[in-house]
C-alpha positions in Angstrom: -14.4 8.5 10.8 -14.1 12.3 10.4 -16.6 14.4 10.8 -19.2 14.3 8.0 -17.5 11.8 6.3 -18.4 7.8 6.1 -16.7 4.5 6.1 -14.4 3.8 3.6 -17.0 1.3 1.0 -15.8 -1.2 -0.9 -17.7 -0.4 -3.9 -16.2 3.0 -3.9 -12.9 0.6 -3.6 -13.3 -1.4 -6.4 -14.2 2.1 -8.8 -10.9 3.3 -7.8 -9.3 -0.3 -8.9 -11.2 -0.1 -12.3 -9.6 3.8 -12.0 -6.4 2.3 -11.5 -6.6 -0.9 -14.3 -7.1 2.1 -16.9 -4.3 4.3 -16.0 -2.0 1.3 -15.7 -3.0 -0.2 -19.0 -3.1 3.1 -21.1 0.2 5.3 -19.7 2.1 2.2 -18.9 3.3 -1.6 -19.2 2.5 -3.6 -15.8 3.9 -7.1 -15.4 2.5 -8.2 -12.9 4.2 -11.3 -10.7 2.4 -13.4 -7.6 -0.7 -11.9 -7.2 -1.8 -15.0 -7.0 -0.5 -15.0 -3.5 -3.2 -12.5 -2.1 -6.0 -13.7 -0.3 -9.0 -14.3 -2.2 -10.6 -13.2 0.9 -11.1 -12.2 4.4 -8.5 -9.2 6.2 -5.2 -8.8 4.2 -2.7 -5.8 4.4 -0.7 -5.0 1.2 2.7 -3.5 2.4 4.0 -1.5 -0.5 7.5 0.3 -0.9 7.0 3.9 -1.7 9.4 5.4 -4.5 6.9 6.9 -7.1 4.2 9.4 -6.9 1.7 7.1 -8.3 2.3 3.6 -6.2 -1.6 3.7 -4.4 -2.7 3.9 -8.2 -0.4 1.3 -9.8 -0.8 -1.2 -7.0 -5.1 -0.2 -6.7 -5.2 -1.3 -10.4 -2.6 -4.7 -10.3 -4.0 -6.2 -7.3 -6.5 -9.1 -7.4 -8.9 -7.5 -5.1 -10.1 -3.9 -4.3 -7.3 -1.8 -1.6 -8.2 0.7 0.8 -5.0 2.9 1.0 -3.8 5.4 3.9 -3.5 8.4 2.1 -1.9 11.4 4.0 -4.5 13.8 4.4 -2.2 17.0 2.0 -4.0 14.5 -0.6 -7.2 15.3 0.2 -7.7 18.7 -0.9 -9.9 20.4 -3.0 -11.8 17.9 -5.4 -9.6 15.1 -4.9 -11.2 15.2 -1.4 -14.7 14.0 -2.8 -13.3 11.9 -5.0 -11.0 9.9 -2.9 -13.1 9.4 0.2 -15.9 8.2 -2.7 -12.6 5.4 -4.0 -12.9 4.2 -0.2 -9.5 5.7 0.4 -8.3 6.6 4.0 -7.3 9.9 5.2 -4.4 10.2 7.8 -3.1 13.4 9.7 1.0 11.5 10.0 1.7 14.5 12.7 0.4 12.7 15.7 -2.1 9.3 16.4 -4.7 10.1 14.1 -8.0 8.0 15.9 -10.4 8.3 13.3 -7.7 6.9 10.6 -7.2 4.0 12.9 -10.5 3.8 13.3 -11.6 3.3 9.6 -8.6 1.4 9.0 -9.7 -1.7 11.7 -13.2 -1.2 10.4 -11.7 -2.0 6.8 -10.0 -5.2 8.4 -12.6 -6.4 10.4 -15.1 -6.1 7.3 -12.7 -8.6 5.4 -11.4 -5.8 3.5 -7.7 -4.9 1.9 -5.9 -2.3 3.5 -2.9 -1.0 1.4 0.2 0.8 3.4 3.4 2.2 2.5 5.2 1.7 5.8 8.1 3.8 5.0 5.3 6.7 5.6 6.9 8.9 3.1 8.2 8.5 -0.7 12.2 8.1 -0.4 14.3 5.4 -1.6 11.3 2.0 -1.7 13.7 0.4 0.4 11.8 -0.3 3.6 14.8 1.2 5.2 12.7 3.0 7.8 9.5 1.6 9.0 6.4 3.0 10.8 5.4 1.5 13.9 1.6 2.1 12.3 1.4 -1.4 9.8 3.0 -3.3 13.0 0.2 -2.1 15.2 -2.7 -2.6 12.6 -1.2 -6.3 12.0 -0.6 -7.1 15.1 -4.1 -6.0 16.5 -6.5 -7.1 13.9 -4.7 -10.3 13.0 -5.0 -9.4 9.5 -2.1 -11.1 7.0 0.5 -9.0 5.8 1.5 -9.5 1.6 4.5 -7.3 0.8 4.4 -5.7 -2.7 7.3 -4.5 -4.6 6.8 -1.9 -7.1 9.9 -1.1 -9.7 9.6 1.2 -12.0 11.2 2.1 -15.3 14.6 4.1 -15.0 13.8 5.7 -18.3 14.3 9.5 -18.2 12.7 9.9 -21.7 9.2 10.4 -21.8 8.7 11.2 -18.1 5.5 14.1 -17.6 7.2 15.2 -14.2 10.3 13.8 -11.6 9.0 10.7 -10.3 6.5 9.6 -12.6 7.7 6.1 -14.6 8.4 7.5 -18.5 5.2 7.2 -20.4 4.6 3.4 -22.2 7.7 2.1 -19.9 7.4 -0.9 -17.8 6.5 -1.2 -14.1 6.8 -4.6 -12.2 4.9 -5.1 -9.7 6.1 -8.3 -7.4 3.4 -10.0 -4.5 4.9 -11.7 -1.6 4.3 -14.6 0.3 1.5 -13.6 3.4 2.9 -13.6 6.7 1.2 -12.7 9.7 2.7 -10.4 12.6 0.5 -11.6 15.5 -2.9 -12.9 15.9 -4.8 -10.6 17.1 -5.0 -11.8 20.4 -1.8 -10.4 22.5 -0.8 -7.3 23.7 0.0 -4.3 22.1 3.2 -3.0 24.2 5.8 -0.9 23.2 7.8 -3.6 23.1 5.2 -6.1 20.8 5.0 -3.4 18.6 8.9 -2.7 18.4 9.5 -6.4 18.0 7.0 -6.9 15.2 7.8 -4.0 13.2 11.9 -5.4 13.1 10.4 -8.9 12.2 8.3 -7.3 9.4 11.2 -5.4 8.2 12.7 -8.5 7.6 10.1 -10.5 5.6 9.9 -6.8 3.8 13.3 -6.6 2.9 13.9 -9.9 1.9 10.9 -10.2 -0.6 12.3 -6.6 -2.0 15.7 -8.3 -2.5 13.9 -11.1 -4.4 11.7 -9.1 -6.4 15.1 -7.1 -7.8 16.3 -10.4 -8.3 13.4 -11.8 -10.0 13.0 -9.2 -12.5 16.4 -7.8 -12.6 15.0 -4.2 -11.8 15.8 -1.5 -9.1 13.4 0.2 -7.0 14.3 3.5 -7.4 13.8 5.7 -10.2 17.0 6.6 -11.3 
């Protein structure tokens, strides 16, 4: 934790997903595919592709249970800072190994908690192109099951409030994988673990994207 701040709760989780199920519903049209396939409980890591300003909001107000998201810590200024630490969101300094991220991040794990990540670190293409070592190294230490999510939004210029927001009433598909698990929790954490797992993750990332285009005959990218 950082100083003068406490654990990320899951009741301030679950405000920001009744935060999220209202912005959804009123500025756009979710369909929303597999979610089924989340854990009803226990540890769970929602892998997310990152292509829209407002993915940690779309996918806080689809998914079955609250989600504790890493949120780079430019976020958290001003009063969004009160406001998302009370959502149970976590703040993360990407410039070097941020221990009290990490820290509240396993706590959220080991309490049976959801912890949402966009592995790609930054919002670019969605296309789990380039991952993170980070969501290898919190899946293969807590153990936790990974569920990729998909998130395509609408292509439709008209009716957009700024670049990279989906156009107003348009539809976003949201797409929940199959859970997959990176490691149990028990082996080491080398260099070379952690390298291996994030290409094997990659993989299961990639593939479920591919199917979730398919599925709904959408692209990821907002074009």
């Amino acid at each position: 934790m950082t100083e003068g701040s406490t654990a990320p709760s899951e009741r301030g989780a679950a405000v920001g997903r009744g935060i999220g199920v209202g912005l959804m519903n009123g500025l756009w049209k979710p369909r929303v595919l597999g979610a089924w396939r989340v854990p009803a409980s226990g540890p769970v890591i929602l892998a997310v592709n990152h292509s829209h300003m407002i993915d940690g909001p779309m996918v806080m107000g689809t998914a079955p249970r609250p989600v504790h998201f890493l949120i780079k810590k430019e976020a958290f200024v001003g009063p969004l800072d009160p406001f998302l630490r009370g959502i149970g969101q976590v703040r993360v300094d990407r410039t070097g190994a941020d221990r009290a991220a990490i820290t509240d991040a396993l706590g959220v794990l080991a309490d049976g908690g959801v912890l949402g990540i966009f592995p790609e670190g930054t919002r670019g293409e969605g296309d789990f192109a380039a991952l993170r070592a980070g969501l290898a190294y919190f899946a293969v230490r807590s153990g936790a099951p990974i569920v990729p999510v998909a998130v395509l939004g609408s292509t439709d210029r008209a009716g957009r409030l700024v670049p990279g927001l989906p156009a107003l009433r348009g539809r976003i598909d949201l797409v929940f994988g199959d859970a997959f698990r990176a490691g149990d929790g028990s082996g080491p954490r080398t260099r070379k673990v952690l390298d291996e797992a994030t290409v094997r993750i990659q993989d299961r990332l990639t593939a479920h994207l591919a199917n979730a285009r398919r599925l709904t005959g959408r692209s990821a990218t907002l074009e």
